[in-house]
C-alpha positions as CSV (number, residue, x, y, z in Angstrom):
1,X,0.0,0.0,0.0
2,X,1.5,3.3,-0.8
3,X,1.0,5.8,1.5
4,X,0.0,9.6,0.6
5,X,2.5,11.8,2.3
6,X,0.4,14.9,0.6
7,X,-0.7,15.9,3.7
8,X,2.5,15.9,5.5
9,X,4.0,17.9,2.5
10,X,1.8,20.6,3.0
11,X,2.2,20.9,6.5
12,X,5.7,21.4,6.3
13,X,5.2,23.9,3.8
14,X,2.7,25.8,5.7
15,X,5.0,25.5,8.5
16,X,7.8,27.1,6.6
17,X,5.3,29.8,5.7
18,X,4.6,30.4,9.3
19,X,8.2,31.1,10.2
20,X,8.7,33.3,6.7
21,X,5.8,35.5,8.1
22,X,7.3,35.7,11.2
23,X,10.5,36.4,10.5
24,X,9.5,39.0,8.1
25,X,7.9,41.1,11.0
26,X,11.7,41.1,13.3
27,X,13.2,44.1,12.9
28,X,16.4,44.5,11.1
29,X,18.1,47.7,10.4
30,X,16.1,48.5,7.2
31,X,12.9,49.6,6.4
32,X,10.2,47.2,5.4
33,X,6.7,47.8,5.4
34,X,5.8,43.9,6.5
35,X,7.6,45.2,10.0
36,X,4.2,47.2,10.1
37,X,2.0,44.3,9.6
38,X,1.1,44.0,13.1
39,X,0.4,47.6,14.0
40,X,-3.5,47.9,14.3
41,X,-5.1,51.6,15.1
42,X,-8.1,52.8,16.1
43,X,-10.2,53.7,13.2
44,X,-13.6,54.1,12.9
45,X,-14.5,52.2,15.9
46,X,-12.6,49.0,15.6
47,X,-9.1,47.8,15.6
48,X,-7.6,47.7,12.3
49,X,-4.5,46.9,10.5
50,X,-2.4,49.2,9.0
51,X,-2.5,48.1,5.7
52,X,-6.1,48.2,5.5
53,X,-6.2,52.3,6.2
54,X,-2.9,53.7,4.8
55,X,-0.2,53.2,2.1
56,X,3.1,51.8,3.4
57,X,6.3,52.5,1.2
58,X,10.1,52.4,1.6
59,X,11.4,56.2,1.7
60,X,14.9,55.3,1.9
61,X,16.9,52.6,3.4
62,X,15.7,53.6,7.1
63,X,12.3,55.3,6.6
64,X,8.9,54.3,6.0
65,X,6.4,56.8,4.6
66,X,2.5,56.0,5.5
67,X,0.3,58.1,3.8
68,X,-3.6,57.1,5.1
69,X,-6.3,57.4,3.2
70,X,-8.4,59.3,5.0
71,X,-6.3,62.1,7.0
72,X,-8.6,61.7,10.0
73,X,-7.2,58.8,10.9
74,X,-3.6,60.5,10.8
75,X,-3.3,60.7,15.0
76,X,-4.9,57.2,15.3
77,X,-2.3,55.4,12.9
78,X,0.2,57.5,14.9
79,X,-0.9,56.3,18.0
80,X,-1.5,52.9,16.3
81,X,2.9,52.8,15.6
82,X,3.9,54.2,18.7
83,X,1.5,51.4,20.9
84,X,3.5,48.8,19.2
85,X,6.1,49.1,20.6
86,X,8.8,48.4,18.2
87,X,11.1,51.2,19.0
88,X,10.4,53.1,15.2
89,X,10.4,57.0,15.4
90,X,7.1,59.0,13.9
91,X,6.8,62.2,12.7
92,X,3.4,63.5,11.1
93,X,3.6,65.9,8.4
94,X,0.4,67.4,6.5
95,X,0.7,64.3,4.2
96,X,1.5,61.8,6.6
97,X,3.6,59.9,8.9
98,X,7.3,59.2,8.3
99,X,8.2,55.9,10.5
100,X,12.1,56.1,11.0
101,X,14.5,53.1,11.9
102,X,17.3,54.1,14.3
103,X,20.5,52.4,14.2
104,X,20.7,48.7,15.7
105,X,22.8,48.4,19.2
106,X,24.8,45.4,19.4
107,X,22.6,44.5,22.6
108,X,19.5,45.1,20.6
109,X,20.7,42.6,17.3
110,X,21.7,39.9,19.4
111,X,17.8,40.2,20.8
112,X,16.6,40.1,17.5
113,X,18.8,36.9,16.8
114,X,17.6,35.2,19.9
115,X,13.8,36.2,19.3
116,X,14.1,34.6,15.6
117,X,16.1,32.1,17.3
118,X,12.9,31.5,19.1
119,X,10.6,31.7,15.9
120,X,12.8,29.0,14.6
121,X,12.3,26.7,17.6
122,X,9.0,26.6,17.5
123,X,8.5,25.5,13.6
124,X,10.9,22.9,14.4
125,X,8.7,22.0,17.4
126,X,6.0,22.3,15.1
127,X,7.6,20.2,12.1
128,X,8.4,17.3,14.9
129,X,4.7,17.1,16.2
130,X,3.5,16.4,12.3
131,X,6.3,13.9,12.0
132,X,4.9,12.1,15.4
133,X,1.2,12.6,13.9
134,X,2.1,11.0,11.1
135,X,4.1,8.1,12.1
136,X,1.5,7.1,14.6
137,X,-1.1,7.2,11.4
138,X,1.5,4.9,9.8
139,X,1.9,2.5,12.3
140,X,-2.3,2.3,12.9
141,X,-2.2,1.2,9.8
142,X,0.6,-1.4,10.0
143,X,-1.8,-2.5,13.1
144,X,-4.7,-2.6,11.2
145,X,-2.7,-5.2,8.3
146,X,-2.2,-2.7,5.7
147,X,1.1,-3.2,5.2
148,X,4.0,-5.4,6.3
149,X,6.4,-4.3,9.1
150,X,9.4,-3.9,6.1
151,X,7.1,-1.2,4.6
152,X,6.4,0.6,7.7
153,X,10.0,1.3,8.2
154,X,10.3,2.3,4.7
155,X,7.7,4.4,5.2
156,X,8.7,6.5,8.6
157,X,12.3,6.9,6.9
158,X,10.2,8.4,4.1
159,X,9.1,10.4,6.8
160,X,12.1,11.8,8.6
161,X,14.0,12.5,4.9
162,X,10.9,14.9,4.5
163,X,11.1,16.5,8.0
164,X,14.8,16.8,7.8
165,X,14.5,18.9,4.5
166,X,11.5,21.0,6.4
167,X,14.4,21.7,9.1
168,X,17.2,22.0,6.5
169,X,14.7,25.1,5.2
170,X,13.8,26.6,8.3
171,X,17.5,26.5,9.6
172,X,18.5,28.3,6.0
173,X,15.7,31.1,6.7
174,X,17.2,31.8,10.4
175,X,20.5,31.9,8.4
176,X,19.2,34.4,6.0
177,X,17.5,36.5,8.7
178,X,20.8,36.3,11.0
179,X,22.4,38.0,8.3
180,X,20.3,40.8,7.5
181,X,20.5,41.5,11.4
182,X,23.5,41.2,11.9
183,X,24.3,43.6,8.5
């Protein structure tokens, strides 16, 4: 019986997805409008993201210019920045808000390694509970006479050569993002 490993596939993709999208939103020392993606203000009653109010674009290498589509909204969206806490600059002018980047500290980077660090760890965590959920779906079948115990063992090596490339891709993303912190 062949077994469909479809399912695991696409949970280590997803998994590797997760991570990208987290990684994306630690800091480094440039600008990049997905650092903004979690920033929700106060518009119009309800709590709502960035994106969905304003214009994000790269200035220059350490600026962000937010330009909101309705210039109400200006002090909320300022407000919005500042609540999150991610230690950007903002300065409103009658067009918008420029979000500024200051200068990484050495203390500060090797947070940012350690927090993506972290990010990392849990995919991997992640990656090893699919592996378990699927070996156990594996061996129920073995139980059940499905297959022979030589194919079973075939089959969970199958396994582990698919989560060791999902790890082998979420250890070169930390790589990547080590080195645009550490830049």
């Amino acid at each position: 019986m062949a077994y469909d490993f479809s399912k695991l596939k696409e949970q280590i993709k997803e998994t590797e997805e997760w991570l990208s999208r987290e990684l994306s939103g630690v800091r480094t020392g440039r600008a990049a409008p997905a650092l903004l993606d979690s920033v929700r203000a106060e518009v119009y009653g309800a709590r709502t993201p960035l994106r969905d109010v304003a214009s994000i674009t790269v200035e220059d290498a350490r600026t962000l210019r937010v330009i909101p589509w309705d210039k109400s909204a200006l002090k909320a969206i300022e407000k919005g920045i500042m609540d999150a806490d991610l230690g950007l600059g903002v300065s409103t002018d009658e067009a918008g808000l420029r979000v500024t980047f200051p200068e990484l500290t050495a203390e500060r980077r090797s947070q940012l390694s350690r927090l993506a660090s972290e990010k990392t760890e849990q995919a991997k965590v992640t990656l090893r509970s699919h592996r378990t959920d699927t070996i156990k779906e594996i061996e129920a079948s073995e139980k059940e006479g499905g297959m022979g115990e030589d194919e079973m063992k075939r089959l969970k090596a199958e396994v582990q050569k698919l989560i060791d490339a999902g790890n082998d891709a979420l250890a070169a993303a930390l790589k990547r993002k080590e080195a645009e912190i550490a830049q």
